[in-house]
C-alpha positions as CSV (number, residue, x, y, z in Angstrom):
1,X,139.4,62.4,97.1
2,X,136.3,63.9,95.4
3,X,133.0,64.0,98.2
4,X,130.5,61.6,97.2
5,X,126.4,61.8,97.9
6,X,124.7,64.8,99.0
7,X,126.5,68.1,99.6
8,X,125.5,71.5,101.0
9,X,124.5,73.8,98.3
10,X,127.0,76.4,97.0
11,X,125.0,79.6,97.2
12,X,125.0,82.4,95.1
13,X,125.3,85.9,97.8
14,X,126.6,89.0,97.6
15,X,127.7,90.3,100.6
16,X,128.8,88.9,104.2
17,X,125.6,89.7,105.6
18,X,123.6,87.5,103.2
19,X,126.3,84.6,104.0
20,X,125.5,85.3,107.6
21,X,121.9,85.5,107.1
22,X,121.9,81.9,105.4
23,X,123.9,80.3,107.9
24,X,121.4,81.3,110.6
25,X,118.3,79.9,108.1
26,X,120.4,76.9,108.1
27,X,120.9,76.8,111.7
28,X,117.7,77.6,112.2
29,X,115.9,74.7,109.8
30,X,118.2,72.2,111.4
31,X,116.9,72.5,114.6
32,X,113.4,73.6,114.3
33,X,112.1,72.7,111.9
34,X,113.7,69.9,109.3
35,X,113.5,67.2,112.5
36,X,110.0,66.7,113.1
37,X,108.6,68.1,109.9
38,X,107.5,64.3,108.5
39,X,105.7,63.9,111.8
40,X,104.3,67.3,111.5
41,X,102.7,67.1,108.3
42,X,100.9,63.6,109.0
43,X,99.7,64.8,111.9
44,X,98.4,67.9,109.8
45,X,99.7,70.4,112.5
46,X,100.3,74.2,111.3
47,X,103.1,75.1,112.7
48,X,102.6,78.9,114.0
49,X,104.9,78.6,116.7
50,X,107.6,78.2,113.4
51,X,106.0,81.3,111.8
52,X,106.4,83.6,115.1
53,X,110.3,82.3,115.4
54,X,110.7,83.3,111.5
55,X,109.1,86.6,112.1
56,X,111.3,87.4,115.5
57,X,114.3,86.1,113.7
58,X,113.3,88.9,110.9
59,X,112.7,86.2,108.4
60,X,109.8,87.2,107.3
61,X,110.0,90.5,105.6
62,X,113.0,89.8,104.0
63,X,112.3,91.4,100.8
64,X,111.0,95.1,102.2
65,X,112.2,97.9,103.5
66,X,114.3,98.1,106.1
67,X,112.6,101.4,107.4
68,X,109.1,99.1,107.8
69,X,110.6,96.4,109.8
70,X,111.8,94.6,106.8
71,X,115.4,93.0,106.0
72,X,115.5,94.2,102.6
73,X,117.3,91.8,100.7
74,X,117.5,91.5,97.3
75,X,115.2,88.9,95.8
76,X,117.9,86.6,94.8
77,X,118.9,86.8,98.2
78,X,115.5,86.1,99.5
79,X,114.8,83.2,97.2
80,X,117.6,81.0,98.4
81,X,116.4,81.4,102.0
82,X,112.5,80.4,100.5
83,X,114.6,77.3,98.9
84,X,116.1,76.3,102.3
85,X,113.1,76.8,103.6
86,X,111.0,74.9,101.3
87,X,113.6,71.9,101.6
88,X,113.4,71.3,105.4
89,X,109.4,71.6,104.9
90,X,107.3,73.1,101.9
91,X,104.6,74.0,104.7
92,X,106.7,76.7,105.8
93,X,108.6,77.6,102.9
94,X,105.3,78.3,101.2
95,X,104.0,80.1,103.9
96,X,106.3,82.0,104.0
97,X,106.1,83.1,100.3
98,X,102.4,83.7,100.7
99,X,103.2,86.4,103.5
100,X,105.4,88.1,101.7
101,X,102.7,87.7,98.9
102,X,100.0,89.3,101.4
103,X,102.2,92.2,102.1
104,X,103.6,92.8,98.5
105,X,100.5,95.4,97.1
106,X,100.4,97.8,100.5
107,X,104.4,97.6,100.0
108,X,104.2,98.5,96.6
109,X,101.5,100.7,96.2
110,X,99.5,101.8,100.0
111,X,100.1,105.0,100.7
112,X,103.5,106.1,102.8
113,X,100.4,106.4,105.9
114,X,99.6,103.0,105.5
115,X,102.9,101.6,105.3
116,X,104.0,103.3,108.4
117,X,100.6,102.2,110.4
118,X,100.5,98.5,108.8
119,X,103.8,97.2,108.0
120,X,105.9,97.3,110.8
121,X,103.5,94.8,112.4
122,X,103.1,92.8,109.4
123,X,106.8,92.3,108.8
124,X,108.7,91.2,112.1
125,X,104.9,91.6,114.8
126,X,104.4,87.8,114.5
127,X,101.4,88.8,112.1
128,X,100.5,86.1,109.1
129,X,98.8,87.3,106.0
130,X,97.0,85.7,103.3
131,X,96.1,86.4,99.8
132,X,93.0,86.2,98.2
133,X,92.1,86.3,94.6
134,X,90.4,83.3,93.3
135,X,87.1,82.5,93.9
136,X,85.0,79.4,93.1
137,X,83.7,80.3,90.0
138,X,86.9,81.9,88.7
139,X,90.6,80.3,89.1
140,X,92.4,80.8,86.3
141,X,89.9,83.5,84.9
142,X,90.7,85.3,88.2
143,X,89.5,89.2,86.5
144,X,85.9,87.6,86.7
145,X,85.8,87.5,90.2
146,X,82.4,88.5,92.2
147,X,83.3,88.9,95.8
148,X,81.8,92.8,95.8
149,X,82.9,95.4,97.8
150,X,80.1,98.6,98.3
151,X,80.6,102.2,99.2
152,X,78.9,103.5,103.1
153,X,80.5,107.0,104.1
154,X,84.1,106.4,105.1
155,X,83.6,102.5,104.7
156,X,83.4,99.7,102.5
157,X,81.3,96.8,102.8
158,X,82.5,93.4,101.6
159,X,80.6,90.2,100.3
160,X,81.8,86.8,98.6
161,X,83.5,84.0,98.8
162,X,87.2,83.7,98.1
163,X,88.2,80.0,97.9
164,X,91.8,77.9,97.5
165,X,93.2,80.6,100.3
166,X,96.2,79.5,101.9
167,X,96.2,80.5,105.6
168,X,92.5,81.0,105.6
169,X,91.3,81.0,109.4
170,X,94.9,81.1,110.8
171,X,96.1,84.8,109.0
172,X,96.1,87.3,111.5
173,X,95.7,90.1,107.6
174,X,94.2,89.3,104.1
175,X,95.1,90.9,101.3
176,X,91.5,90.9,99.2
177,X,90.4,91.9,96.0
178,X,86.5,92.6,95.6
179,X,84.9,94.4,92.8
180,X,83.9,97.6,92.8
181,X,82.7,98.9,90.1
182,X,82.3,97.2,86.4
183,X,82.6,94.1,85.0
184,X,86.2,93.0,84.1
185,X,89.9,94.0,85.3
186,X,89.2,97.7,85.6
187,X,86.4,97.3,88.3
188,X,88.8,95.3,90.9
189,X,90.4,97.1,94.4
190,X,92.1,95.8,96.8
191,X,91.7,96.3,100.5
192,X,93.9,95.2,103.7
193,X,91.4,93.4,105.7
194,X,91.9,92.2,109.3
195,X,92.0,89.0,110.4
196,X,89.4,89.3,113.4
197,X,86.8,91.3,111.1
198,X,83.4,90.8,112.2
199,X,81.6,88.9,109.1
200,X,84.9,87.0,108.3
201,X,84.6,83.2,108.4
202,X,86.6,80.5,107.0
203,X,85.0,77.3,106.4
204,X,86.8,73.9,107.2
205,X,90.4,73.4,105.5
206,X,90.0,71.2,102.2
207,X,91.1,68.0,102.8
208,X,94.2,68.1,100.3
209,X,96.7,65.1,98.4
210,X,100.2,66.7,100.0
211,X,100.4,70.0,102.0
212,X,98.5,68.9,105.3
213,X,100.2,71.3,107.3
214,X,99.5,73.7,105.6
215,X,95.4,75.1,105.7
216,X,94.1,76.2,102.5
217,X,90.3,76.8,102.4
218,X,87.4,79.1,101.2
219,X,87.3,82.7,103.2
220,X,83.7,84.3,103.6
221,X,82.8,87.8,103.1
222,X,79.2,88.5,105.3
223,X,79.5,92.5,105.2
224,X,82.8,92.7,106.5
225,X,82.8,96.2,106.9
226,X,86.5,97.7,106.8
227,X,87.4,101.7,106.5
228,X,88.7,103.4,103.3
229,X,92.0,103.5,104.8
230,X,92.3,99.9,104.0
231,X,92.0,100.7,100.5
232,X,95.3,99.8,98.8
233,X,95.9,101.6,95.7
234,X,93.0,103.3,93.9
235,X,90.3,102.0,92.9
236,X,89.9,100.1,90.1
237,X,93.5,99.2,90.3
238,X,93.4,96.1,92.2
239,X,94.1,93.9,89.4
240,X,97.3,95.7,88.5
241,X,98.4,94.5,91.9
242,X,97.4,91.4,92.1
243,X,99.1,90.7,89.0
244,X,102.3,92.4,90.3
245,X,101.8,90.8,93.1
246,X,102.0,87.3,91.5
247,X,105.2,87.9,89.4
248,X,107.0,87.8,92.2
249,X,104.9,85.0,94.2
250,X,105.9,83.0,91.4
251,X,109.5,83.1,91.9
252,X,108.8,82.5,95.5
253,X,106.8,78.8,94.0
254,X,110.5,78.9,91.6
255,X,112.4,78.7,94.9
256,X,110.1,76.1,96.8
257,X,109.9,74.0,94.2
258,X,113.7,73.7,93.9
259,X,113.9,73.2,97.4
260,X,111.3,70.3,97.7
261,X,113.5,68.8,94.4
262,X,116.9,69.7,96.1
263,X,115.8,67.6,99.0
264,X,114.1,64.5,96.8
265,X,117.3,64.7,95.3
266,X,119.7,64.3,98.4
267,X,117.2,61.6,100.0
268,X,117.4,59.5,96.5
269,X,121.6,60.0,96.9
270,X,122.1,58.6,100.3
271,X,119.6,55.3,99.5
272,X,121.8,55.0,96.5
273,X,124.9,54.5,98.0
274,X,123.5,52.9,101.0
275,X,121.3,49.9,99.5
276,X,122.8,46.8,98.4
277,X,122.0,44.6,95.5
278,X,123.7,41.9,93.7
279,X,126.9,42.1,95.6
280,X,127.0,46.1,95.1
281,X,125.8,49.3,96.2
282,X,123.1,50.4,93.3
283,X,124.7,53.5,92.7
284,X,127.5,51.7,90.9
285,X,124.4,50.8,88.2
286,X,124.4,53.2,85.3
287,X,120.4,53.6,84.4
288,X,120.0,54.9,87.9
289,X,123.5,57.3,87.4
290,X,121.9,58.5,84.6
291,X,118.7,59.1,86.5
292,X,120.2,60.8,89.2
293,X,122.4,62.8,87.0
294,X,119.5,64.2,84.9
295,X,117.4,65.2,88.2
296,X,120.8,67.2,89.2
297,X,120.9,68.7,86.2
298,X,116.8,69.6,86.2
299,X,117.7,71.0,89.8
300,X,120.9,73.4,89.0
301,X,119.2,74.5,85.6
302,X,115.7,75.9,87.7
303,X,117.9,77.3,90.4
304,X,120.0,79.3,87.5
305,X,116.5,80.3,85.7
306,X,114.8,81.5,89.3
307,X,117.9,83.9,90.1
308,X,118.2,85.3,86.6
309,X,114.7,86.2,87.0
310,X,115.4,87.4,90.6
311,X,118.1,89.6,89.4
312,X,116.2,91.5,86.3
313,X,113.5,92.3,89.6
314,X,116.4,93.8,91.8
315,X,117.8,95.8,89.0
316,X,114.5,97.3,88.2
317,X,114.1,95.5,84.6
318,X,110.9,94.0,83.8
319,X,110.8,90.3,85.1
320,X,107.0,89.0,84.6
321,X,108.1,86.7,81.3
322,X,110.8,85.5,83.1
323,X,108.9,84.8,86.4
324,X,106.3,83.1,84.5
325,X,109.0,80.2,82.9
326,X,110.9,79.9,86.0
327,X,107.6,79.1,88.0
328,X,106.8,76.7,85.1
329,X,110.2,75.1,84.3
330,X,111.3,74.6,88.0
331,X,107.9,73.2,89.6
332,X,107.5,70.9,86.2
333,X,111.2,69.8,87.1
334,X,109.9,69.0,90.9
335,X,107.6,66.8,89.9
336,X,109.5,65.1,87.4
337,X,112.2,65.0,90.4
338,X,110.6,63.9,93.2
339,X,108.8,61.0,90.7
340,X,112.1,60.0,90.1
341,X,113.1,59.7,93.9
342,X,110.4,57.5,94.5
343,X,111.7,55.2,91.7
344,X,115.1,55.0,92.8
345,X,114.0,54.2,96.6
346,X,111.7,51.7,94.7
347,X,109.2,49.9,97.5
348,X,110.4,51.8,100.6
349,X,109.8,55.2,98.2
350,X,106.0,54.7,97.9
351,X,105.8,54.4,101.9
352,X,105.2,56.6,104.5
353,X,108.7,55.8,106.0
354,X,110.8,57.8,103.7
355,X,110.0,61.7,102.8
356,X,110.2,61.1,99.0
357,X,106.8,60.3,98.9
358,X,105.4,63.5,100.6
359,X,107.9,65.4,98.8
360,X,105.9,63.9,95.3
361,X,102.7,64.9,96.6
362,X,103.8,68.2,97.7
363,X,105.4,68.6,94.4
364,X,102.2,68.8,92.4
365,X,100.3,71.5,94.4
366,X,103.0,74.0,92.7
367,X,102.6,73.3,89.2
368,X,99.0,74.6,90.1
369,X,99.1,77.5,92.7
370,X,99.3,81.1,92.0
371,X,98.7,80.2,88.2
372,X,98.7,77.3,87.0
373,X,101.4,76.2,84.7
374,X,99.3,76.1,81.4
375,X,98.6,80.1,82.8
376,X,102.3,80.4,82.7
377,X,102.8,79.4,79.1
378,X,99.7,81.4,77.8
379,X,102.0,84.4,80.1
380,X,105.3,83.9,78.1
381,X,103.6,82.9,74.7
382,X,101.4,86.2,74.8
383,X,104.8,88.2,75.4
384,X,106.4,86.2,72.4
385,X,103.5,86.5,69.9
386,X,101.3,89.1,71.3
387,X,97.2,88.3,72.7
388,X,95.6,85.4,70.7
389,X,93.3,86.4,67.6
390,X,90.1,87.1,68.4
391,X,87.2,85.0,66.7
């Protein structure tokens, strides 16, 4: 007999160690942190203590280098952990993308000093990073940001604001760009900053729709002074990294999204074949089949589009058009989702008694973060047509 209602995911891995690797995640979300994550986010707790078991487990490096401290796994590999992850509770699943986010430009491009001194600590040290690009004045126009870092000696000195920061005044590293020289892409750097910096505030967390666990607020700058050796890169290329950076945060959002609409999707099956109406369960209805069929199918074609994208970045083939329309196609697909959830669980899924409701206000925040999804179609349309005319 065919099984009926929710089922385990069939995972796409490579090798025994990445099946082993998952079974632990699993193990691992069953017992810490899937049972007490609705109580958790109401009561707007940050759960650190889950962060410092990911990092001992060596969970949270698991895309870098092995000789760092890192598991390095390939990104499709990676992903699927984000998406179980993201499914037991977005909070952690997206915190956990955002550190691997923080660490991504001194991976990619510090100096073989810096990755010796900094990452080892950052990737399996119970360290939390953060990332920090936008500003109040510029989200989505991120290259006109004004947070200005200035030349002393061996130093730099940093001023701004940096605003919509995940993590802000719980990372223990910030990833920052800061301008430092002119007007435009070409005049951004970035620089590692530490989390206990004198002149580093954060300001109270924003008091947010979905997400509640998770703090996300503006990060001041009040001549935090930080050596050159916290330079990453050279100057002027800071931009380059952040945007690097971002094509593969975005197919950490892919991944979370999926999960969030994985787990909607699993919630909406076991109401279905548990609730009752007119003398039958209301599975046995074919408008809410058809509804629950089409959110399957949203779910299996974003999870397909994430790890083709995920594989063009492990084989070394550019991947930023294809990180761009899995970040838009599978967080458009978890709202539409999750909506649908609510609907199927009627009344009891627009209260606080069943997840489906936080999973549709947690499902929003990702068709906005690290680009917003109308970014992510002027990304792929650019690389169709080429930049827009200009007037």
């Amino acid at each position: 007999m065919p099984q009926h209602g929710p089922q385990p995911v069939e995972r796409e891995l490579p090798t025994e160690e990445a099946h082993d690797l998952l079974a632990l995640v699993r193990d691992l979300v069953q017992r810490e942190i899937k049972p007490k994550a609705g109580e958790e986010e109401a009561a707007e707790r940050f759960p650190r203590d889950v962060f410092s078991l990911l990092s001992r487990s060596g969970l949270l490096g698991l895309p870098y280098e092995e000789e760092y401290g890192g598991g390095e796994q390939p990104y499709a590999v990676y992903l699927q952990v984000l998406e179980e992850l993201a499914a037991a509770r977005l909070t952690v699943g997206l915190g956990t993308s955002v550190h691997a986010l923080a660490c991504y430009g001194l991976a990619h491009f510090g100096s073989k000093e810096q990755r010796a001194e900094h990452l080892p600590a950052m990737l399996g040290g119970e360290l939390l990073g953060a990332y920090c690009l936008s500003e109040p004045s510029s989200g989505s126009d991120a290259a006109s940001l004004r947070t200005r870092a200035v030349r002393d000696g061996d130093d730099w000195v940093l001023h701004g604001t940096k605003a919509w920061i995940t993590h802000a005044g719980v990372a223990d590293f910030y990833t920052v760009m800061a301008r430092t020289g002119e007007e435009g892409p070409r005049g951004i750097t970035a620089f590692l900053v530490p989390g206990d910096a004198e002149g580093l505030s954060a300001a109270p967390p924003e008091r947010k729709m979905g997400l509640k666990g998770s703090p996300t607020g503006q990060l001041h700058l009040d001549g935090v002074r930080v050596p050159d050796t916290c330079r990453i890169g050279d100057e002027g290329q800071g931009f380059t990294i952040a945007l690097a950076s971002l094509d593969s945060g975005r197919l950490g959002m892919a991944a979370c999204a999926i999960g969030i609409a994985q787990a909607a999707l699993d919630e909406a099956l076991a109401y279905a074949e548990g609730r009752a109406q007119f003398g039958r369960p209301i599975s046995d209805f074919q408008g809410l089949r058809f509804m629950l069929a089409d959110m399957a199918t949203q779910i299996e074609a974003g999870r397909a589009l994430y790890l083709s994208a995920a594989r063009r970045h492990d084989t070394g083939r550019p991947y930023s058009q294809q990180a761009a329309m899995a970040k838009l196609f599978c967080t458009d697909a978890a709202m539409r989702v999750t909506t649908d959830a609510v609907q199927v669980l009627g009344g009891y899924g627009y209260t606080a008694d069943f997840d489906v409701e936080r999973y549709m206000r947690e499902a929003k925040v990702l068709q906005i973060v690290e680009g917003t999804n109308q970014i992510q179609r002027m990304v792929i349309a650019r690389r169709l047509l080429g930049p827009e005319t200009a007037r």
